[in-house]
C-alpha atoms as one frame of an Amber mdcrd trajectory, in Angstrom:
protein
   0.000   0.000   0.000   1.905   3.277  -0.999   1.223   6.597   0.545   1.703
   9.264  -1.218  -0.097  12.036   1.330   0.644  12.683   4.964  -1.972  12.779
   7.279  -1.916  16.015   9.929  -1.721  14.481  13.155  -3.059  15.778  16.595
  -0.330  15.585  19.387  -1.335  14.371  22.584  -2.218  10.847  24.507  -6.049
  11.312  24.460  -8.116  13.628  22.960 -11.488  12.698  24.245 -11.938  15.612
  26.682 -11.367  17.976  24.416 -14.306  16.097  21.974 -16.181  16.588  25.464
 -15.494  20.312  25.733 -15.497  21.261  22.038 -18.405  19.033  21.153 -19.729
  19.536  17.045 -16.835  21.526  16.833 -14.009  19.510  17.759 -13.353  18.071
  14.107 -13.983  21.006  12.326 -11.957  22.657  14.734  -9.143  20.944  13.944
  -9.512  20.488   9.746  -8.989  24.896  10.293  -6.233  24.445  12.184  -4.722
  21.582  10.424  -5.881  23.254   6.487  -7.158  19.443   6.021  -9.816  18.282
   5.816  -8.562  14.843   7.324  -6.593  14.434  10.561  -5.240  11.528  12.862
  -5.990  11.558  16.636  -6.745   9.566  19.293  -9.809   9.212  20.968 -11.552
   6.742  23.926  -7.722   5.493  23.962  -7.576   4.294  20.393  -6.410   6.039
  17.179  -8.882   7.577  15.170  -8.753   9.376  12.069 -11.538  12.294  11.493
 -12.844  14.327   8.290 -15.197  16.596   6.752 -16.725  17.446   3.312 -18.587
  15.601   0.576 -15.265  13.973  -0.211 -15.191  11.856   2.827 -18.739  11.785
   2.860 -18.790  10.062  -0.426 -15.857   7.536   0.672 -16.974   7.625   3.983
 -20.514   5.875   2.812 -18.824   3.640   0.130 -19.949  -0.126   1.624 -17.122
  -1.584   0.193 -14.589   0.091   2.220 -16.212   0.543   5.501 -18.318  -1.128
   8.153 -20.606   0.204  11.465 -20.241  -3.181  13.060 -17.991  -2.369  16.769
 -17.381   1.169  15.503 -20.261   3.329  17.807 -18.970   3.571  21.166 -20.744
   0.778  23.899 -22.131   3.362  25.936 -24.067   5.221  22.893 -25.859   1.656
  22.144 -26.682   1.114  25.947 -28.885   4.197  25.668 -29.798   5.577  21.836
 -29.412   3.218  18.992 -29.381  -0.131  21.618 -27.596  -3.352  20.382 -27.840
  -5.115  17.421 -30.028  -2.706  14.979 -29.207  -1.791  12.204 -27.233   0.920
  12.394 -24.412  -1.428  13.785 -25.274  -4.225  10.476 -23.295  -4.061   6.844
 -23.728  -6.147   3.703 -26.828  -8.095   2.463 -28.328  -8.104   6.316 -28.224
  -4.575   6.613 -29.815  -4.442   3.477 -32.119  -6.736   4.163 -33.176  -5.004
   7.610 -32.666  -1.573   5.783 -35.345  -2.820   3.254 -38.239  -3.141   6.190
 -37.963   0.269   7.335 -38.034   1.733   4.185 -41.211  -0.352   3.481 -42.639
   1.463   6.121 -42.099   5.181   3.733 -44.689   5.022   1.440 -46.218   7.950
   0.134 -49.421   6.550   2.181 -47.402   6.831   5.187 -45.993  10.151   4.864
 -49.699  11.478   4.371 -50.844   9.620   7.010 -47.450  10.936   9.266 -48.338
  14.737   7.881 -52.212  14.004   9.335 -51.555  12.666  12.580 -48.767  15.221
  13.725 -51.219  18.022  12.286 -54.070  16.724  14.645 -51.684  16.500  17.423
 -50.453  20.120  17.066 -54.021  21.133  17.226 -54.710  19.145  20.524 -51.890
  20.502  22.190 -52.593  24.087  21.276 -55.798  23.955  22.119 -54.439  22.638
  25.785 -51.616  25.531  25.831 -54.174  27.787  25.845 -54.605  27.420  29.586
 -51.533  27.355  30.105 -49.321  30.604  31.447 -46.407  29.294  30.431 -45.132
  26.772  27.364 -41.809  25.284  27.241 -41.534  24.332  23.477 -39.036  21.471
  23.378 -40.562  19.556  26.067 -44.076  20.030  24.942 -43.050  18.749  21.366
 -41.562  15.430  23.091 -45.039  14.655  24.578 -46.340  15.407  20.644 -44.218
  13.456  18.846 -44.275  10.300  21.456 -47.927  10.384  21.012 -47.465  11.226
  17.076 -44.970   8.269  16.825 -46.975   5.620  18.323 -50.322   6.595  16.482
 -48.528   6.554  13.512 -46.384   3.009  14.555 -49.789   1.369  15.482 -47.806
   1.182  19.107 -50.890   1.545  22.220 -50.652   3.989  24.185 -52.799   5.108
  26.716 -53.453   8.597  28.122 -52.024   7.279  31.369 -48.762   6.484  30.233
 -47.943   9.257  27.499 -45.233  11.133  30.088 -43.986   7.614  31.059 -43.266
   6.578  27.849 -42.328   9.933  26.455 -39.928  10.723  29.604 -38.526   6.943
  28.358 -37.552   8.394  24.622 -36.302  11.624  25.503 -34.037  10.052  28.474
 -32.531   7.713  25.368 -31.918  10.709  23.212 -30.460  12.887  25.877 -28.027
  10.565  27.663 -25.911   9.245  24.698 -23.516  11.517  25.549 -23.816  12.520
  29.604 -22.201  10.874  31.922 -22.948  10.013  35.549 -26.920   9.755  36.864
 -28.321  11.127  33.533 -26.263   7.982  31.548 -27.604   5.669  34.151 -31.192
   7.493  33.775 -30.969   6.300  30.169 -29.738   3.417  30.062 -32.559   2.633
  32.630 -35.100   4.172  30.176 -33.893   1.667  27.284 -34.410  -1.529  29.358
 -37.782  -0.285  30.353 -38.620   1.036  26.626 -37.056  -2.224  25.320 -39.273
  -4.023  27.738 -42.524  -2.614  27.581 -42.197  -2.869  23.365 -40.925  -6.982
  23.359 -44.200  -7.386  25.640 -46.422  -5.842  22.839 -44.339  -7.759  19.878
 -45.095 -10.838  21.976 -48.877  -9.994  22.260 -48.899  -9.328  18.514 -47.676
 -13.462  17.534 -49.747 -14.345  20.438 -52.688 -12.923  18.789 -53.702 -10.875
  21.735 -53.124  -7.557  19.832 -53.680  -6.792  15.926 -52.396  -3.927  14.809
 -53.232  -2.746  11.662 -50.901  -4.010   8.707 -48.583  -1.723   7.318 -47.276
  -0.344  10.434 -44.196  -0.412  12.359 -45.389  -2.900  15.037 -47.238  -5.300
  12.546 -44.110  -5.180  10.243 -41.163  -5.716  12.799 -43.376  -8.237  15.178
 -43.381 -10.598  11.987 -39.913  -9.727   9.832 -38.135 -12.942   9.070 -34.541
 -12.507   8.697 -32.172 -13.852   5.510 -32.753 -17.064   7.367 -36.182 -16.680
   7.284 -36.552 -16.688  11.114 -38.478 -13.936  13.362 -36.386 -11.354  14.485
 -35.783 -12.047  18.355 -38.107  -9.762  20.429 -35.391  -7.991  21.947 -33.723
  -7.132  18.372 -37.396  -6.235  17.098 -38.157  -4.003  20.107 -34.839  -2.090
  19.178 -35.289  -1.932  15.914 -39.209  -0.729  16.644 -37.729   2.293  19.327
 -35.570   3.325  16.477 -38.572   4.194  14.620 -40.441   5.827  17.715 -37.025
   7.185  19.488 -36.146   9.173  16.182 -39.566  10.631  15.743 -39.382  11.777
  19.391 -35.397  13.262  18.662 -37.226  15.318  15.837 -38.318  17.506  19.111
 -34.549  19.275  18.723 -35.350  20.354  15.439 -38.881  21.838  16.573 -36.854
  23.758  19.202 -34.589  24.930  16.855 -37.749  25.859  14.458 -39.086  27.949
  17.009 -36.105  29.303  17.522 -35.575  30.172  14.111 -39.069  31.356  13.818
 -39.029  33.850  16.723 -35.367  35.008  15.558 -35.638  35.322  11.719 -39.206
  37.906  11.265 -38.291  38.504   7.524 -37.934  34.473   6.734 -41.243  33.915
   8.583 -43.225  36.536   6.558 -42.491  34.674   3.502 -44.407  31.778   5.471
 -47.570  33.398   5.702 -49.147  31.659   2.470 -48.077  27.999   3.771 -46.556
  27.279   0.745 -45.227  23.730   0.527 -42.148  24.766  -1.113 -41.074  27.456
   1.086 -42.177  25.204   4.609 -39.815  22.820   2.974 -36.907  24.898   2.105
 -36.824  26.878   5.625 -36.642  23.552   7.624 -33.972  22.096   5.689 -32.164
  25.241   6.574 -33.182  24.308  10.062 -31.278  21.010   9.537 -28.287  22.260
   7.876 -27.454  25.500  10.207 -28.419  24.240  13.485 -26.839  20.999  15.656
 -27.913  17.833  15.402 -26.074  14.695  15.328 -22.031  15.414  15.469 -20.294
  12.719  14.010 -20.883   9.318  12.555 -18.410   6.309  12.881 -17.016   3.512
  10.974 -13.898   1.342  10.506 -12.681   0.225   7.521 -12.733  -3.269   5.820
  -9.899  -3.470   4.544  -6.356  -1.573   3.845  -6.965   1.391   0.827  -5.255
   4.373  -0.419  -7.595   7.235  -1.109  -6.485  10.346  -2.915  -3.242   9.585
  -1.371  -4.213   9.226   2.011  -3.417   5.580   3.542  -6.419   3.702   5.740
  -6.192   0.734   7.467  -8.522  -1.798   8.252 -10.294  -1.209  11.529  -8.872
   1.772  12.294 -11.855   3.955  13.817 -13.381   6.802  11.180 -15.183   9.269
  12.091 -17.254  11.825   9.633 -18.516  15.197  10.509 -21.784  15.275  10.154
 -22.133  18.574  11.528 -18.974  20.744   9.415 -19.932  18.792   6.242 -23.032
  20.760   6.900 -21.182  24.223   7.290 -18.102  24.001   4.914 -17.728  27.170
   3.297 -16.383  25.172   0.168 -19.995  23.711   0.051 -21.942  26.740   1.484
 -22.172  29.908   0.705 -21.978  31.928   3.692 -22.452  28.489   5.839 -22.993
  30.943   9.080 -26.047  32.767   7.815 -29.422  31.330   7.673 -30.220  31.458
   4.354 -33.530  29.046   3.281 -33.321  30.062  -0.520 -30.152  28.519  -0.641
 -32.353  24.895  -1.515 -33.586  26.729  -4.152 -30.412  25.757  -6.264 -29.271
  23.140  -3.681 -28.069  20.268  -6.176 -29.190  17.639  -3.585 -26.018  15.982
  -3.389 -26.186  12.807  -0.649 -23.111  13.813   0.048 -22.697  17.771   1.105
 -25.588  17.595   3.111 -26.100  15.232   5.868 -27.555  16.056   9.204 -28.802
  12.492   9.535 -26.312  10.582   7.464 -25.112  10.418   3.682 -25.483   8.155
   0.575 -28.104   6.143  -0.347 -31.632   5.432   1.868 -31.903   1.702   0.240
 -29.005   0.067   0.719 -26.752   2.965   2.926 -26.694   4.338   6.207 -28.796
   7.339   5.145 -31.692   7.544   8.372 -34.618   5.799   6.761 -36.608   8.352
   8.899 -35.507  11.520   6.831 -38.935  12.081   5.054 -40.449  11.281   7.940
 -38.543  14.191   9.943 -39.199  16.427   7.051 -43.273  16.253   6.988 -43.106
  16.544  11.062 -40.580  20.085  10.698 -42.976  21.075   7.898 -46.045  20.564
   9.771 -45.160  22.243  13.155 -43.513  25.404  11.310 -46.694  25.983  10.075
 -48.195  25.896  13.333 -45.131  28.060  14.466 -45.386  30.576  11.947 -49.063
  30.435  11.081 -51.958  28.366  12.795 -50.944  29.835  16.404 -50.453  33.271
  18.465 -47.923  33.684  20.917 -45.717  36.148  23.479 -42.022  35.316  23.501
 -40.779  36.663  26.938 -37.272  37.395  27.336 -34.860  34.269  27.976 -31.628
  32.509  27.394 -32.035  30.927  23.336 -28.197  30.500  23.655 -27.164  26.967
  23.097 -23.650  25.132  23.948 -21.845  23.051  21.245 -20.180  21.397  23.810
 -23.479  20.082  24.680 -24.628  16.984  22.905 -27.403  17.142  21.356 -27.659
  20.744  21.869 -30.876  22.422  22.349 -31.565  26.180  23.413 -30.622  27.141
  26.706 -34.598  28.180  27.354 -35.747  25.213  24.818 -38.074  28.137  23.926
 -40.335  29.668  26.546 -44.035  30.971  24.899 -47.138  32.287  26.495 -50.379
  33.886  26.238 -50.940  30.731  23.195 -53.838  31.147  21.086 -54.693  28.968
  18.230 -55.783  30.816  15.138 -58.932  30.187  13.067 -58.340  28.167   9.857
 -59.649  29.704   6.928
């Protein structure tokens, strides 16, 4: 294997902490500093080699080169993506698990997905309105937990909507804390993991019948390539990352509001709820503010790519985050700019706040559309179907902080839902 490039590398033992302290921008960080857009550290005690752009992002999603299997860190699958789903699969069963959630993204279900979130905005305005106070990001959790399970065909009873909401967000939020929140989530996963294999057990016990078509219908009766059931601990995993996901979109509501409240001449061009428009201002939402960091992989094999020398299982790690806000892919990357996906060439590559390459048979988030007719439907509300005060409060957020989320997550009062015409 010849090398023909050097690859900038980070002095230093450990670099973990500083991934801890810088957070999103820790790689990106580092690509300025270095004038590369690939660098070697070492990280969780192990070398690791990091990059940006839609370069990587193109070789970083190539199958043949890399794999997810032992690359995400233990403590991430104790609490959000859990063990053995398949984000952690490669080759024909990853596609072949890949394949039932995107059976699950039918036009149908989009519409249907677009419906139920718009009747659940409507409930919960309708409650805000006795409400002094409204704390955004926490009211869209309990909206999207009931939105995911409606739309999942998962039960869920009045009684245990915080429960099981509390469950999802504690998943989401812990990934990355340390201490009693990490043990809060990993807690939350063995109950969530729990109280879904009891319901996939009802389901091929005939005790529960959930419409077919949905998430638990689908997953309680997947065969895998050896045309055996999935195990009702891998299906409950793989059926919370359909209904953890939909409850993570609640950082991108947050973000919308914020976005809403802070950009007045974006939001007037809004006021028509134009499909279009709704569409391009929440994929600036996704591009400009935090979501997931980084992404990880190791791999397969030893390669050479333009120059640069990788060797099999060394750890790889994309960012998802400065892919999204290099100035060689954005113009002006630091101003929020929703026109910009007016000529946005819709690369898979340059833009990838929830993964890169293909949805089929990549590690693209089968969820995307599904994210994108939840952001459209509650910006409308945002920006059109509701009335509002914003008091004065912290809507700083910490990149350090992972997943980040306004200081405030978005304090409203004095709600009022407006008349439809």
């Amino acid at each position: 294997m010849v090398q023909t490039k050097f690859i900038p590398k980070e002095s230093g033992l450990d670099h973990s902490l500083d991934v801890l302290r810088e957070g999103y921008l820790y790689i990106t960080n580092r690509t300025i500093g270095f004038q590369s857009n690939i660098f070697e550290t070492r990280i969780l005690g192990e070398r690791a080699i990091c990059m940006r752009g839609e370069e990587a992002a193109k070789l970083f999603y190539d199958n043949s080169k890399f794999a997810r299997k032992g690359a995400a860190p233990k403590r991430v699958l104790k609490t959000l993506f859990g063990e053995d789903g398949v984000q952690t699969l490669d080759g024909k069963e990853h596609h072949h698990r890949k394949a039932m959630f995107m059976s699950l993204m039918s036009h149908k279900a989009l519409g249907r997905m677009r419906e139920i979130t718009r009747k659940q905005w409507k409930d919960a305005v309708n409650r805000w309105e006795t409400q002094s106070e409204v704390v955004i990001y926490e009211e869209a959790k309990e909206i999207l937990c009931r939105v995911a399970c409606e739309w999942a065909g998962v039960p869920l009873s009045e009684d245990e909507v915080k429960e099981k909401t509390k469950w999802l967000g504690s998943m989401i939020e812990a990934s990355t804390s340390i201490g009693i929140n990490y043990a809060k989530g990993k807690n939350s996963r063995f109950k969530a993991e729990n109280w879904i294999q009891e319901l996939i057990n009802d389901v091929r016990g005939g005790k529960i019948k959930p419409e077919e078509h949905t998430t638990l219908y689908t997953f309680a009766w997947h065969r895998d390539l050896q045309g055996e059931l999935l195990d009702p601990k891998i299906a409950a995993v793989e059926i919370l990352n359909i209904l953890r996901p939909i409850v993570a979109v609640a950082i991108y509501v947050c973000f919308t509001a914020l976005a809403v409240i802070q950009q007045p001449e974006e939001r007037e061009k809004l006021v028509s709820s134009d499909e279009k428009m709704l569409k391009n201002f929440v994929q600036e939402v996704r591009r400009f503010y935090p979501f997931f960091p980084f992404a990880p992989a190791r791999p397969i094999k030893d390669f050479v790519w333009n120059g640069y020398s990788f060797e099999k299982g060394v750890l790889t790690i994309l960012d998802l985050y400065g892919t999204n806000h290099h100035p060689d892919l954005w113009d002006k990357p630091e101003l929020f700019k929703p026109e910009r996906f007016d000529t946005w060439n819709e690369s898979p590559f340059n833009f990838i706040p929830q993964g890169g390459g293909d949805h089929n048979t990549g590690h693209r988030c089968a969820g995307e559309w599904i994210t994108l007719e939840i952001m459209k439907e509650s910006l409308d509300f945002l920006a059109n179907k509701m009335s509002y005060e914003v008091p004065v409060q912290d809507v700083s957020f910490s990149f350090h902080k992972m997943p980040s989320l306004p200081h405030s997550r978005i304090i409203i009062r004095k709600v009022k839902i407006l008349n439809e015409n």
